[in-house]
PDB file of the backbone (N, CA, C, O) and the ligand in Angstrom, with CONECT records:
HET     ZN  A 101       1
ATOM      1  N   UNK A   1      65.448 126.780 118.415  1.00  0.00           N
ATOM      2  CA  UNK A   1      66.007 126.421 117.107  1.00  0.00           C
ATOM      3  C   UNK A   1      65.104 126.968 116.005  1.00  0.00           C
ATOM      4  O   UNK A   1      63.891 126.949 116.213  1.00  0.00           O
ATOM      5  N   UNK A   2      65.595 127.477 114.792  1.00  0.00           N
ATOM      6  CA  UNK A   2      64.897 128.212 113.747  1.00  0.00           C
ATOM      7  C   UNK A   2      65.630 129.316 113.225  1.00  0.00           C
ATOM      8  O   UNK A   2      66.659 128.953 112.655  1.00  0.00           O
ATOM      9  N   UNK A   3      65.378 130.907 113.236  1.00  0.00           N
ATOM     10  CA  UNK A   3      65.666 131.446 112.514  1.00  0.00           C
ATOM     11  C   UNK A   3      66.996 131.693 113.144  1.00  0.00           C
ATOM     12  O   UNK A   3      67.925 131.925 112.371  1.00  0.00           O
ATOM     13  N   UNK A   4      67.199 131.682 114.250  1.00  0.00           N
ATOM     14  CA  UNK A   4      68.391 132.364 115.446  1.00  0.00           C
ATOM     15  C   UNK A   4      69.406 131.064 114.503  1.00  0.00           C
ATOM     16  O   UNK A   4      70.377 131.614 113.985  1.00  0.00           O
ATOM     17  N   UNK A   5      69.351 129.448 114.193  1.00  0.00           N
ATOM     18  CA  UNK A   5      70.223 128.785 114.099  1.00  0.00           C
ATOM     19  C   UNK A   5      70.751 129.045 112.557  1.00  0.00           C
ATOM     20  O   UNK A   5      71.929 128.855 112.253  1.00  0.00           O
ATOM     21  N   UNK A   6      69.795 129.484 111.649  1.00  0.00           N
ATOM     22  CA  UNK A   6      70.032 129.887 110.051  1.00  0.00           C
ATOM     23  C   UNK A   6      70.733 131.169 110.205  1.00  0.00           C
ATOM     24  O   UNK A   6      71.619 131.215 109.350  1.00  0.00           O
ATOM     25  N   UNK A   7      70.713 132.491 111.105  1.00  0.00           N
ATOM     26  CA  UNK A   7      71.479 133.479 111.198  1.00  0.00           C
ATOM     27  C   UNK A   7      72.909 133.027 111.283  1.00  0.00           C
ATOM     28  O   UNK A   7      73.870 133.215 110.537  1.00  0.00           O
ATOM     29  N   UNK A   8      72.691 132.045 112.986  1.00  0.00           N
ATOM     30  CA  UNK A   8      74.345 131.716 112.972  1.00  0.00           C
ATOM     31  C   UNK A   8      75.034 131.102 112.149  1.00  0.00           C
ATOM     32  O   UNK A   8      76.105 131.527 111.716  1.00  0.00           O
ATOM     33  N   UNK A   9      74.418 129.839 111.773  1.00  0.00           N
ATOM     34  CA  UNK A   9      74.888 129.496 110.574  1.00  0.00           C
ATOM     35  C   UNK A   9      75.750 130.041 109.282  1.00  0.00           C
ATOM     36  O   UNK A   9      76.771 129.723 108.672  1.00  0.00           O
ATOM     37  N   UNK A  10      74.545 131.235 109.221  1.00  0.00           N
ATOM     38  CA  UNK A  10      75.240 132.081 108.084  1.00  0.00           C
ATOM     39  C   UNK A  10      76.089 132.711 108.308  1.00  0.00           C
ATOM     40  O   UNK A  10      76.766 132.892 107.296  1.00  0.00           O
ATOM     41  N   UNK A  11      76.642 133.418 109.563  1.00  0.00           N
ATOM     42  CA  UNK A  11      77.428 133.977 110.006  1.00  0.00           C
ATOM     43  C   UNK A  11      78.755 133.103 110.115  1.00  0.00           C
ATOM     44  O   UNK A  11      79.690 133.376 109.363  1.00  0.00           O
ATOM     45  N   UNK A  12      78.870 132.005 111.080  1.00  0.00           N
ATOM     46  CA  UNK A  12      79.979 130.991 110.418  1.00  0.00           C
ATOM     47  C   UNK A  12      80.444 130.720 109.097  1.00  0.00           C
ATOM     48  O   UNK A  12      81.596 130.538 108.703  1.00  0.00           O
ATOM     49  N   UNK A  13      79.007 130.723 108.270  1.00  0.00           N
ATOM     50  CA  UNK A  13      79.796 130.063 106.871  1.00  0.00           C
ATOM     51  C   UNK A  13      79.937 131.327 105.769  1.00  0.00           C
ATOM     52  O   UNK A  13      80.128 131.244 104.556  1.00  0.00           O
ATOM     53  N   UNK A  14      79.810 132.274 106.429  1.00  0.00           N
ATOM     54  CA  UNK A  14      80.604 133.589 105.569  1.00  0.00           C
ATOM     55  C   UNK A  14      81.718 133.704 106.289  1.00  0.00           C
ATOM     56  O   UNK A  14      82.694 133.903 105.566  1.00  0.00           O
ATOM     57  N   UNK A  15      82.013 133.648 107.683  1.00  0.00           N
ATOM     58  CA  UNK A  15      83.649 134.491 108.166  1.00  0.00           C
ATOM     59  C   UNK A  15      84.259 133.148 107.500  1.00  0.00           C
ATOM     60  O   UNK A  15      85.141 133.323 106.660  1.00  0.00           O
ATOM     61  N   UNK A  16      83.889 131.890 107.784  1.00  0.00           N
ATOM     62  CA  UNK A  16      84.675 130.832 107.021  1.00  0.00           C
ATOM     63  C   UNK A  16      84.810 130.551 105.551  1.00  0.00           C
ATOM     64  O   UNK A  16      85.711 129.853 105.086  1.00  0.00           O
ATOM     65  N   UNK A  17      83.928 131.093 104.890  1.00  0.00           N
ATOM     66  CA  UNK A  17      84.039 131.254 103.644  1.00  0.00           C
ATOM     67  C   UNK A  17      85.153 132.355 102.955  1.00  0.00           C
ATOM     68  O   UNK A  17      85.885 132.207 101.978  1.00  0.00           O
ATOM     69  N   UNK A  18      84.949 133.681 103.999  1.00  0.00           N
ATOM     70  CA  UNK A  18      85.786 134.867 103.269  1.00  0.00           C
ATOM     71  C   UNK A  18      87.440 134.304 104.023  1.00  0.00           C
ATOM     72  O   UNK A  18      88.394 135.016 103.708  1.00  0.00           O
ATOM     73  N   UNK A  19      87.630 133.551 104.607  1.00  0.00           N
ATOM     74  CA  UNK A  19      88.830 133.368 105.068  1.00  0.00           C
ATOM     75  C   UNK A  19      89.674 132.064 104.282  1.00  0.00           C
ATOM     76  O   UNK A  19      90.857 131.771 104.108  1.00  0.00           O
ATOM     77  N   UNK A  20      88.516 131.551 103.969  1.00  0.00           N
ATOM     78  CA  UNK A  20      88.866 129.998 102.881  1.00  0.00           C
ATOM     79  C   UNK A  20      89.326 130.992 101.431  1.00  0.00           C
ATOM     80  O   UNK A  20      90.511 130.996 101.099  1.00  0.00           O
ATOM     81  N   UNK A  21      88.697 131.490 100.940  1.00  0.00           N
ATOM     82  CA  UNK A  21      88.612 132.840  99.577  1.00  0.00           C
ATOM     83  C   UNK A  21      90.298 133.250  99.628  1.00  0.00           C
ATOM     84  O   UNK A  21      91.127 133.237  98.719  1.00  0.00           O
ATOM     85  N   UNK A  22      90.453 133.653 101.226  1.00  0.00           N
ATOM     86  CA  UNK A  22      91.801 134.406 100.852  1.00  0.00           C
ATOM     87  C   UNK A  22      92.706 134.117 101.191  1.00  0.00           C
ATOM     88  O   UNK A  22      93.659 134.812 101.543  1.00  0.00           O
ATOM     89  N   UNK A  23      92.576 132.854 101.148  1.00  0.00           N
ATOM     90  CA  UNK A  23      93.610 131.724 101.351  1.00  0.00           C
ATOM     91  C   UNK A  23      93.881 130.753 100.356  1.00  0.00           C
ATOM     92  O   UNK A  23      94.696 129.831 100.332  1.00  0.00           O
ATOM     93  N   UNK A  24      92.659 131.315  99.175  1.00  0.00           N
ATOM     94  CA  UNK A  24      93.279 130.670  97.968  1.00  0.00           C
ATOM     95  C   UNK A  24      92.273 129.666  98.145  1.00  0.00           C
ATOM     96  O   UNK A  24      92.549 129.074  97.101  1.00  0.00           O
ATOM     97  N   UNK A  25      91.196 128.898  98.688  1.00  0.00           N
ATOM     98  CA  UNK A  25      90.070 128.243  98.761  1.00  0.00           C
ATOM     99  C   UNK A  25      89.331 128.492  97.846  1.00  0.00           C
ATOM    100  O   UNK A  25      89.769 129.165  96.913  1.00  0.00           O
ATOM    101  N   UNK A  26      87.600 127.887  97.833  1.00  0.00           N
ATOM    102  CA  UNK A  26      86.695 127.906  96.918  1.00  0.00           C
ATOM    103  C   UNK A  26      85.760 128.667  98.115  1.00  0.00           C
ATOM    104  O   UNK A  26      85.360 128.012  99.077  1.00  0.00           O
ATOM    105  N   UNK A  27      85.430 130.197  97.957  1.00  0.00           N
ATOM    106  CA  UNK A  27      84.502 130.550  98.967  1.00  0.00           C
ATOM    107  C   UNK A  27      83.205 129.720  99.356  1.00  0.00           C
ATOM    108  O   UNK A  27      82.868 129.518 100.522  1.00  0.00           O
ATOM    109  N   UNK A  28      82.433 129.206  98.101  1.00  0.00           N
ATOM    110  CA  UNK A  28      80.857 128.669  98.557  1.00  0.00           C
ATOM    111  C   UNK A  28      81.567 126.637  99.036  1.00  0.00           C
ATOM    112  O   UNK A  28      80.808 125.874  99.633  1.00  0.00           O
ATOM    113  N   UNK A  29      83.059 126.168  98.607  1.00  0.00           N
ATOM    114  CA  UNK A  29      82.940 125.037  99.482  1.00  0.00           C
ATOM    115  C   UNK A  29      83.437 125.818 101.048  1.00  0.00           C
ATOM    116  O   UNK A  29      82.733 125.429 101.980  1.00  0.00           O
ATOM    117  N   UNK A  30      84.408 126.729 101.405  1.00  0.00           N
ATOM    118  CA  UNK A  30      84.123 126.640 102.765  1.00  0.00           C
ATOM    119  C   UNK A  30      82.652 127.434 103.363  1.00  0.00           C
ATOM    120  O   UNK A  30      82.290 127.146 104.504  1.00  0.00           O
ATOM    121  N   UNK A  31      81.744 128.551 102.448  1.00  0.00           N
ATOM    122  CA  UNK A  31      81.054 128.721 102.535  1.00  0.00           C
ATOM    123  C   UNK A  31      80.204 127.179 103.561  1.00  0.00           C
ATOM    124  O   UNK A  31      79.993 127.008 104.762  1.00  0.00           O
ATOM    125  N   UNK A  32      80.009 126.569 102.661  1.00  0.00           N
ATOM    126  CA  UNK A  32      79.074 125.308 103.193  1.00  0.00           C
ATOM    127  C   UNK A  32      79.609 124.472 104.346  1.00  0.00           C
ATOM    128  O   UNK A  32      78.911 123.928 105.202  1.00  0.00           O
ATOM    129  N   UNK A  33      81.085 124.434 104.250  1.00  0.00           N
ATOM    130  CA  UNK A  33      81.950 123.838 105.790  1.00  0.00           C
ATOM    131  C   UNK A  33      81.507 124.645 107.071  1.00  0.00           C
ATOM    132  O   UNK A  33      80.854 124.272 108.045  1.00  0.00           O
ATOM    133  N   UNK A  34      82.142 126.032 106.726  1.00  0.00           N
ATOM    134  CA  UNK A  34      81.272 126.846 108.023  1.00  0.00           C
ATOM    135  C   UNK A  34      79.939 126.920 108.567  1.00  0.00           C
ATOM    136  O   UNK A  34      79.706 127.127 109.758  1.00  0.00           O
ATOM    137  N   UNK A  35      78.598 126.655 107.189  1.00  0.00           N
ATOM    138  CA  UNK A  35      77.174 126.212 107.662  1.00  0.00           C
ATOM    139  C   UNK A  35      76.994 125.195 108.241  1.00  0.00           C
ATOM    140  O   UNK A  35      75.938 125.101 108.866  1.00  0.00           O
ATOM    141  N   UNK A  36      78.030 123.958 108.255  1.00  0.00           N
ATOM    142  CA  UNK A  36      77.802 122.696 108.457  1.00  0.00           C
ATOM    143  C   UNK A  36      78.344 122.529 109.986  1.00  0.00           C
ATOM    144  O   UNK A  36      77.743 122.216 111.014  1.00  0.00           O
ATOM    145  N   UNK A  37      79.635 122.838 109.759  1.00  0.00           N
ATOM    146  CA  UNK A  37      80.311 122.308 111.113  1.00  0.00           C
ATOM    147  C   UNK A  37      80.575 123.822 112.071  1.00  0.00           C
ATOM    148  O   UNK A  37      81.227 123.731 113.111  1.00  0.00           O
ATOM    149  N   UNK A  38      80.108 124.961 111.699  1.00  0.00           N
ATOM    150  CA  UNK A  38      80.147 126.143 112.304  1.00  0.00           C
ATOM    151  C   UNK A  38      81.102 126.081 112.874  1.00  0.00           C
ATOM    152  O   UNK A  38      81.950 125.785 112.033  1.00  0.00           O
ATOM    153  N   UNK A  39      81.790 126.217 114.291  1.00  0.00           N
ATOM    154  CA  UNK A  39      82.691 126.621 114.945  1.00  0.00           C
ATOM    155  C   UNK A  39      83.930 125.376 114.316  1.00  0.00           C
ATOM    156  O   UNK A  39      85.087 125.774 114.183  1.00  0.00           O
ATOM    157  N   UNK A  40      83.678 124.272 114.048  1.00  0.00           N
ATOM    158  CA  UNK A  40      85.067 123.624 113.619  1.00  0.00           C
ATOM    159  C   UNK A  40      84.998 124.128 112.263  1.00  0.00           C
ATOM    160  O   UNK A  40      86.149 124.339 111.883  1.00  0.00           O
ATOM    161  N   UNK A  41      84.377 124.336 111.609  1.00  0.00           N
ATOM    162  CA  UNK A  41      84.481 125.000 110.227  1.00  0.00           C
ATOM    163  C   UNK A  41      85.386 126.305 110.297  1.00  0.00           C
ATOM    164  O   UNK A  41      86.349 126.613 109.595  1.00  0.00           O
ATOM    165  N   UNK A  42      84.952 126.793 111.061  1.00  0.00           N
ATOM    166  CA  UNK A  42      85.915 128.111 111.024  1.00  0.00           C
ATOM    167  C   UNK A  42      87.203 127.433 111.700  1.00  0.00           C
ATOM    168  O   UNK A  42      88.221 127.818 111.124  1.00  0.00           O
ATOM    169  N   UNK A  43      87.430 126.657 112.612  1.00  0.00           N
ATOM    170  CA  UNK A  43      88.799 126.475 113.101  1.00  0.00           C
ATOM    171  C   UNK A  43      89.697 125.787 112.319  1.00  0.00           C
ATOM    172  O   UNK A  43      90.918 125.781 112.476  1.00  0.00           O
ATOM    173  N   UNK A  44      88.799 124.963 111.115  1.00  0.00           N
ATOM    174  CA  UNK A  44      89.486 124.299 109.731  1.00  0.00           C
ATOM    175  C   UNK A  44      90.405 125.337 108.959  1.00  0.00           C
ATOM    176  O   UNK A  44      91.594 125.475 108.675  1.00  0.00           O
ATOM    177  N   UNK A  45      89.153 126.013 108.771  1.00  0.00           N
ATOM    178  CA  UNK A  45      89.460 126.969 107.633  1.00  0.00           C
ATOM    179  C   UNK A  45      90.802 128.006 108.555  1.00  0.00           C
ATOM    180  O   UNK A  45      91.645 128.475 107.789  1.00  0.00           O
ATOM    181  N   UNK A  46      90.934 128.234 109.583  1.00  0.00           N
ATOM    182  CA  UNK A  46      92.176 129.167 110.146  1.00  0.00           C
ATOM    183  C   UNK A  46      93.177 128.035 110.186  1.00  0.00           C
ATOM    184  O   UNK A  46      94.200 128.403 109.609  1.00  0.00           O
ATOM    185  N   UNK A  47      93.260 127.014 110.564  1.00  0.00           N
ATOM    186  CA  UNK A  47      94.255 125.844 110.114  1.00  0.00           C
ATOM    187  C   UNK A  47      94.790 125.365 108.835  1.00  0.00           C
ATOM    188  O   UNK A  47      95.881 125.109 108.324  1.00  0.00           O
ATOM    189  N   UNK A  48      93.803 125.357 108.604  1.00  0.00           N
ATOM    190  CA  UNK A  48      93.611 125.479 106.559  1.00  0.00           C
ATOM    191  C   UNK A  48      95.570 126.115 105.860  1.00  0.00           C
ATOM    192  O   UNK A  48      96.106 127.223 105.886  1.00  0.00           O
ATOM    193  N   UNK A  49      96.049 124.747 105.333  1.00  0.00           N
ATOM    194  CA  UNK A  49      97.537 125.414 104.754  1.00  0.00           C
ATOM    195  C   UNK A  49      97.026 125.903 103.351  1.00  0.00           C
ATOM    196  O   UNK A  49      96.181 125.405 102.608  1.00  0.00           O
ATOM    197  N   UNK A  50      97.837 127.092 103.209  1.00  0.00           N
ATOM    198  CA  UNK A  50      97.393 127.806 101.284  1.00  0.00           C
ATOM    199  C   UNK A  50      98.564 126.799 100.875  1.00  0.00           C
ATOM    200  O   UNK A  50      99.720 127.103 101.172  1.00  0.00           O
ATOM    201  N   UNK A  51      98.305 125.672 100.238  1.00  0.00           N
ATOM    202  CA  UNK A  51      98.786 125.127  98.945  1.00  0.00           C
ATOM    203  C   UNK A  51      99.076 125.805  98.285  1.00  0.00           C
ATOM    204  O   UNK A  51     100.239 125.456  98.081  1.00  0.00           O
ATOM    205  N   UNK A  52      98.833 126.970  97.457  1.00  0.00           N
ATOM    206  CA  UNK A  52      99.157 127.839  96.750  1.00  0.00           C
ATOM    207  C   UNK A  52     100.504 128.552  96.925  1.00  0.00           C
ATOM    208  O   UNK A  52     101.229 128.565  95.930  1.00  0.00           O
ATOM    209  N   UNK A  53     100.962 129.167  98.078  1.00  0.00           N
ATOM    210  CA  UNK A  53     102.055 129.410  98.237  1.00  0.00           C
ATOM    211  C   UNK A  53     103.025 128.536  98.132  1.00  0.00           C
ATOM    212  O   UNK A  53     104.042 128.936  97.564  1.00  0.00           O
ATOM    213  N   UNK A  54     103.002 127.333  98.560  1.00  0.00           N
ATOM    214  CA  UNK A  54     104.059 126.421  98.415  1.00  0.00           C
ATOM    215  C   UNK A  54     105.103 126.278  96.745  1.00  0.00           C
ATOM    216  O   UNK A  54     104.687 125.780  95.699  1.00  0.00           O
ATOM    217  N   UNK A  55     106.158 126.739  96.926  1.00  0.00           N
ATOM    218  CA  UNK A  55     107.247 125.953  95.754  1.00  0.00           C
ATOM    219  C   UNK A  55     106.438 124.836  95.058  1.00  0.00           C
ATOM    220  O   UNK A  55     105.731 124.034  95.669  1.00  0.00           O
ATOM    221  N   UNK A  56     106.589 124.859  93.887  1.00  0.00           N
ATOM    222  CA  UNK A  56     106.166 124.111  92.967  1.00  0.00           C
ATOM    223  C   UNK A  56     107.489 123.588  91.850  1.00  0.00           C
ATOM    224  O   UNK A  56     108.409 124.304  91.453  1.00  0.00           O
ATOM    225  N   UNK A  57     107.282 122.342  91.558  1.00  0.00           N
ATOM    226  CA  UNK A  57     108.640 122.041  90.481  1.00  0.00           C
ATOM    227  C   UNK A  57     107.796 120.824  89.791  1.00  0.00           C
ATOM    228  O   UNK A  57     106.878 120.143  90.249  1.00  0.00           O
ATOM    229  N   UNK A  58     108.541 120.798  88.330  1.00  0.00           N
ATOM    230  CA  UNK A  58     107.504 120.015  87.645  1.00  0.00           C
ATOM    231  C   UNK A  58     108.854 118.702  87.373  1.00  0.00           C
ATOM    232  O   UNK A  58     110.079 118.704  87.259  1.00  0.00           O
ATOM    233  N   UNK A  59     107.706 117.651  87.361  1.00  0.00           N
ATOM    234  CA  UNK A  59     108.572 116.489  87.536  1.00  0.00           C
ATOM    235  C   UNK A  59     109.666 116.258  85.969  1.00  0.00           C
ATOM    236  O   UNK A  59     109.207 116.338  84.830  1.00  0.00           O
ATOM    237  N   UNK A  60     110.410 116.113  86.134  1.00  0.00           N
ATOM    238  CA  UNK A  60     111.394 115.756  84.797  1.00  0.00           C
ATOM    239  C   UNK A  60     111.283 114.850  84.029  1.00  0.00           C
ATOM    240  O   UNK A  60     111.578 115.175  82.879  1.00  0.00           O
ATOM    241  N   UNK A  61     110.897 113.551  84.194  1.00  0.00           N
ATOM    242  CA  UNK A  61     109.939 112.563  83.851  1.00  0.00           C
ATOM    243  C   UNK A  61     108.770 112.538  83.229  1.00  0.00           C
ATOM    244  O   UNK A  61     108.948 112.277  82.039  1.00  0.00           O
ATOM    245  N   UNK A  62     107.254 112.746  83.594  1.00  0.00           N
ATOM    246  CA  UNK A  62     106.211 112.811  83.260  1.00  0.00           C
ATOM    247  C   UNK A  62     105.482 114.107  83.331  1.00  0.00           C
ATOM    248  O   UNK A  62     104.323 114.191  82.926  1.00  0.00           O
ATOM    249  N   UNK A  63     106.299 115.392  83.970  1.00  0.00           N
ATOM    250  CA  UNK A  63     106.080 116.330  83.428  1.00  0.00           C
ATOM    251  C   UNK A  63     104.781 116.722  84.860  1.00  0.00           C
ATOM    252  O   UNK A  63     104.369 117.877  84.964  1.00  0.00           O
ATOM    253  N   UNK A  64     104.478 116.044  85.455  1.00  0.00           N
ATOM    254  CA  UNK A  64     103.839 116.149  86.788  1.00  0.00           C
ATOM    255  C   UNK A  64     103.875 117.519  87.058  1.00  0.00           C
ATOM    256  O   UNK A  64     104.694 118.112  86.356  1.00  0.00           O
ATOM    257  N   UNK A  65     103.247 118.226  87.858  1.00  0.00           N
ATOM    258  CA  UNK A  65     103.255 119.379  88.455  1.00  0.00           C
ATOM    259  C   UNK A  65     103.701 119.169  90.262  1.00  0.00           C
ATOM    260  O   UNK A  65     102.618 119.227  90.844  1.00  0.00           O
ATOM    261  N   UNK A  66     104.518 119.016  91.025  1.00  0.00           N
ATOM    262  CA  UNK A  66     104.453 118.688  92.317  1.00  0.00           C
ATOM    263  C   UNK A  66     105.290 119.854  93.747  1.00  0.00           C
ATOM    264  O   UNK A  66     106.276 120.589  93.807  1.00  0.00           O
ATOM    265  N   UNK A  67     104.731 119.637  94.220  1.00  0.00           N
ATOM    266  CA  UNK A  67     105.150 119.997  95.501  1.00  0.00           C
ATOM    267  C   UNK A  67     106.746 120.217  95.677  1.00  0.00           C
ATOM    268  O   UNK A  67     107.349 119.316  95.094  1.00  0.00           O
ATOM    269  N   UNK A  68     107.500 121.027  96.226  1.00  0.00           N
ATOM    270  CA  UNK A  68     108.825 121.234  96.466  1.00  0.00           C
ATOM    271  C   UNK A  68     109.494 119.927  97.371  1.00  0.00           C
ATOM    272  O   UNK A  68     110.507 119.249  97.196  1.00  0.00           O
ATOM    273  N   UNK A  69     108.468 119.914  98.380  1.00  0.00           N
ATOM    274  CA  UNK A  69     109.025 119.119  99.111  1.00  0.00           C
ATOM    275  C   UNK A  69     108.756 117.244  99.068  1.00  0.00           C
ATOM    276  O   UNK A  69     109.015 116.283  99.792  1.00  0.00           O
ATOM    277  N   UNK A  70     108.124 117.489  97.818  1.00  0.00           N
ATOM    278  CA  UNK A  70     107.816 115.871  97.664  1.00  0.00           C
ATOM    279  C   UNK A  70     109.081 115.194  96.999  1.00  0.00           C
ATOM    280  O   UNK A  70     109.652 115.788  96.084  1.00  0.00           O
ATOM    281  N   UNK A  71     109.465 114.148  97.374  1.00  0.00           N
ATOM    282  CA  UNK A  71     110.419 113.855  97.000  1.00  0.00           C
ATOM    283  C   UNK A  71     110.606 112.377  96.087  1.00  0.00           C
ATOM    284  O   UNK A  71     111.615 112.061  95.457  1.00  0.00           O
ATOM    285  N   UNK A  72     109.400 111.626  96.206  1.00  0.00           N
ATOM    286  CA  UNK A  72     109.362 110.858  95.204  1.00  0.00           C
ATOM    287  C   UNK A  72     108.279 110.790  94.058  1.00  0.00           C
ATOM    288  O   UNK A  72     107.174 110.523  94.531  1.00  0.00           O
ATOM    289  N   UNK A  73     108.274 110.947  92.742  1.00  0.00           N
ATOM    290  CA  UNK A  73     106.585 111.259  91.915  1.00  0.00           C
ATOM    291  C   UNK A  73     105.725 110.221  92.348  1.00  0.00           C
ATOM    292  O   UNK A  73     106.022 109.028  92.393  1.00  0.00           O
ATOM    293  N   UNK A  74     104.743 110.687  92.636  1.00  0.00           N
ATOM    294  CA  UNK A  74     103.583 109.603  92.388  1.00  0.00           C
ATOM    295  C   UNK A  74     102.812 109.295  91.549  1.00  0.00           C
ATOM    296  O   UNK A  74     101.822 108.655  91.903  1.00  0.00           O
ATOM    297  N   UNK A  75     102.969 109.601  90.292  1.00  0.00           N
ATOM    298  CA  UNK A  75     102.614 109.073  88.974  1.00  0.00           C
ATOM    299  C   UNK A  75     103.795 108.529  88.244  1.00  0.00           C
ATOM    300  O   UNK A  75     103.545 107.978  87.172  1.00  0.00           O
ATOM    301  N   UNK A  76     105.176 108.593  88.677  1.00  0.00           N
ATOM    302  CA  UNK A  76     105.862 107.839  87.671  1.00  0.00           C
ATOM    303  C   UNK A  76     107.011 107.347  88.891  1.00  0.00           C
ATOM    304  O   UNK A  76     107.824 106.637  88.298  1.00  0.00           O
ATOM    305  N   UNK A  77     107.273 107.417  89.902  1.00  0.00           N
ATOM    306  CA  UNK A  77     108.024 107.052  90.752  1.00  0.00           C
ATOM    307  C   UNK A  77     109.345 107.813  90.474  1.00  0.00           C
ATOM    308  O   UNK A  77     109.921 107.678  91.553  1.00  0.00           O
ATOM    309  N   UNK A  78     109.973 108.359  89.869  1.00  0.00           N
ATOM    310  CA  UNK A  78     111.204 108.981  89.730  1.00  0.00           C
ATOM    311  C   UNK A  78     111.187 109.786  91.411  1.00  0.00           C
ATOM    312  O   UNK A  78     110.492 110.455  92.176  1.00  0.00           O
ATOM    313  N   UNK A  79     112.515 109.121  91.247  1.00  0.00           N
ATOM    314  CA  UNK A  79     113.236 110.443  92.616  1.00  0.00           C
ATOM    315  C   UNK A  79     113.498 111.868  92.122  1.00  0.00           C
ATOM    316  O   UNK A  79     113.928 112.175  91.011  1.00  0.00           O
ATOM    317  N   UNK A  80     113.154 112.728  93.172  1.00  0.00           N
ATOM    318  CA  UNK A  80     113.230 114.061  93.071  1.00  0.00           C
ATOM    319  C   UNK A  80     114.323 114.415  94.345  1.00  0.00           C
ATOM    320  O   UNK A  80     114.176 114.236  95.554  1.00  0.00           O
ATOM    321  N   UNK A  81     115.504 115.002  93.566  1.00  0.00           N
ATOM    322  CA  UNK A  81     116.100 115.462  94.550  1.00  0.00           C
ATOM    323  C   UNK A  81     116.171 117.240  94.789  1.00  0.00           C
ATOM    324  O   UNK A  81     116.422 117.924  93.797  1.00  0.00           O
ATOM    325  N   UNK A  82     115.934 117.938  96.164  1.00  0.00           N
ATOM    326  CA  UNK A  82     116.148 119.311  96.364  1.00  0.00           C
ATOM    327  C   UNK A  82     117.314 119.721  95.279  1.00  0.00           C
ATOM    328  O   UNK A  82     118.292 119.013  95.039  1.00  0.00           O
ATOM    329  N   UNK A  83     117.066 120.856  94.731  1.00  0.00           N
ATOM    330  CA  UNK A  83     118.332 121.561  94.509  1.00  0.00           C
ATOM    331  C   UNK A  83     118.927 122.165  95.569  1.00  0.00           C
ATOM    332  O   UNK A  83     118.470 122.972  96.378  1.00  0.00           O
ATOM    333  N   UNK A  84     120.356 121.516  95.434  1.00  0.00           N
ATOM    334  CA  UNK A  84     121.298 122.181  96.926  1.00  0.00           C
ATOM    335  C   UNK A  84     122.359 122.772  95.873  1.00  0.00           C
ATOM    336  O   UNK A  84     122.587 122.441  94.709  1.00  0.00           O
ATOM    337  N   UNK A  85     122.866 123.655  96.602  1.00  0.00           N
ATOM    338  CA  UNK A  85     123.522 124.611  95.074  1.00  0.00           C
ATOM    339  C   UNK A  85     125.237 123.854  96.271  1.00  0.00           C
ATOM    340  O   UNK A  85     126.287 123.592  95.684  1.00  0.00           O
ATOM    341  N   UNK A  86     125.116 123.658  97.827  1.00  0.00           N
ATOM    342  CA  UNK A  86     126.058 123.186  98.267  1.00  0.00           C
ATOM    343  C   UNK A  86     127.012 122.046  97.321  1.00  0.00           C
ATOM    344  O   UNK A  86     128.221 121.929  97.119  1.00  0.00           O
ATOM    345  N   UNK A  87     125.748 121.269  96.855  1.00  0.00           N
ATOM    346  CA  UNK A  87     126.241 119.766  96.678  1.00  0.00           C
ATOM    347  C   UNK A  87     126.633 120.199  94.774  1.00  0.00           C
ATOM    348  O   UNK A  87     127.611 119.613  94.309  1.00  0.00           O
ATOM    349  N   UNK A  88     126.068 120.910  94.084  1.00  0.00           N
ATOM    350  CA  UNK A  88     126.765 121.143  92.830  1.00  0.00           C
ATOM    351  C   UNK A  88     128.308 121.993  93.051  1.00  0.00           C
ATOM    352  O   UNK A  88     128.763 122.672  92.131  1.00  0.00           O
ATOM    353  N   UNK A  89     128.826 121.895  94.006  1.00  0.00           N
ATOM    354  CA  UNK A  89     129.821 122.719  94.213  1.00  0.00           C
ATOM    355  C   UNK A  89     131.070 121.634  94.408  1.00  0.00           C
ATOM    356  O   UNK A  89     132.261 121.678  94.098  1.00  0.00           O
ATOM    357  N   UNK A  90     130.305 120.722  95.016  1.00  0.00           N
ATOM    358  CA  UNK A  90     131.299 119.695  95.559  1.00  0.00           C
ATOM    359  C   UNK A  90     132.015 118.619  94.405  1.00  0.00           C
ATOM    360  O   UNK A  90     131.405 117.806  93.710  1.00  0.00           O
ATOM    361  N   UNK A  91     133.508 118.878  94.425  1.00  0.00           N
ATOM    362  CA  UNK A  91     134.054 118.318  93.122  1.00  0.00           C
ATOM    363  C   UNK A  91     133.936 116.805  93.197  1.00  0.00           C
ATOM    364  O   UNK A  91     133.977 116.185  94.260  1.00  0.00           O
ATOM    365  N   UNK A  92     133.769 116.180  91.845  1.00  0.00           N
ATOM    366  CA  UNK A  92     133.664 114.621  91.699  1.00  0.00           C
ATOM    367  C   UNK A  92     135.278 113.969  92.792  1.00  0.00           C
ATOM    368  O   UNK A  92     136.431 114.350  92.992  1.00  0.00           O
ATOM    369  N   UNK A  93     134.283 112.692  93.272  1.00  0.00           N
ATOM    370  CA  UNK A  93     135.291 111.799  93.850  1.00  0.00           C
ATOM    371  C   UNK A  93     135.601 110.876  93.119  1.00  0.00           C
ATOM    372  O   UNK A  93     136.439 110.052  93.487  1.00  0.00           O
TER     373      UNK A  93
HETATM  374 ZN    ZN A 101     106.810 111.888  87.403  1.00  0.00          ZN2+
END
C-alpha cells in the first residue's frame, strides 16, 4: 500500500470522472467517487442516468421546472397530465 494505491486511485477517479463529465456530471464530484469507491465508482458512474436528456415541462401552476414523466408537482401538488394528442382528438361526451 502507498504509491501503487494513489496511482490506482487516480486512475479510477479520472476514467470515472471523464465518463461522469460526459454524461452531463460534475467531473471533480465523480472525480472523487472514483478515488473513493474505485471499482464501484466507476460502475456508478456507467449506471449513472444523464438527467439531462430527459423531457422537461414546466409546471403550469408554480412554474416548477420538472421531469416529463412526473406526474404529480412536488412543490404545489397540481396534477400533471402527459400530452396525448390521442385523447385531444376524442370528441366531448
Ligand atoms: Zn407546481
Amino acid at each position: 500500500m502507498g504509491y501503487e494505491y494513489v496511482f490506482i486511485a487516480l486512475m479510477f477517479g479520472l476514467a470515472t470522472g471523464i465518463i461522469g463529465r460526459a454524461k452531463g456530471g460534475s467531473f471533480f464530484i465523480w472525480l472523487l467517487v472514483g478515488m473513493v469507491l474505485l471499482l464501484f465508482g466507476l460502475i456508478a458512474v456507467i449506471l449513472y442516468r444523464n438527467e439531462v436528456t430527459e423531457p422537461e415541462r414546466r409546471c403550469p401552476t408554480c412554474g416548477k421546472i420538472l421531469k416529463l414523466y412526473v406526474q404529480v408537482c412536488p412543490r404545489c401538488g397540481t396534477d400533471l397530465y402527459l400530452p396525448d394528442p390521442e385523447e385531444t382528438r376524442m370528441p366531448p361526451r
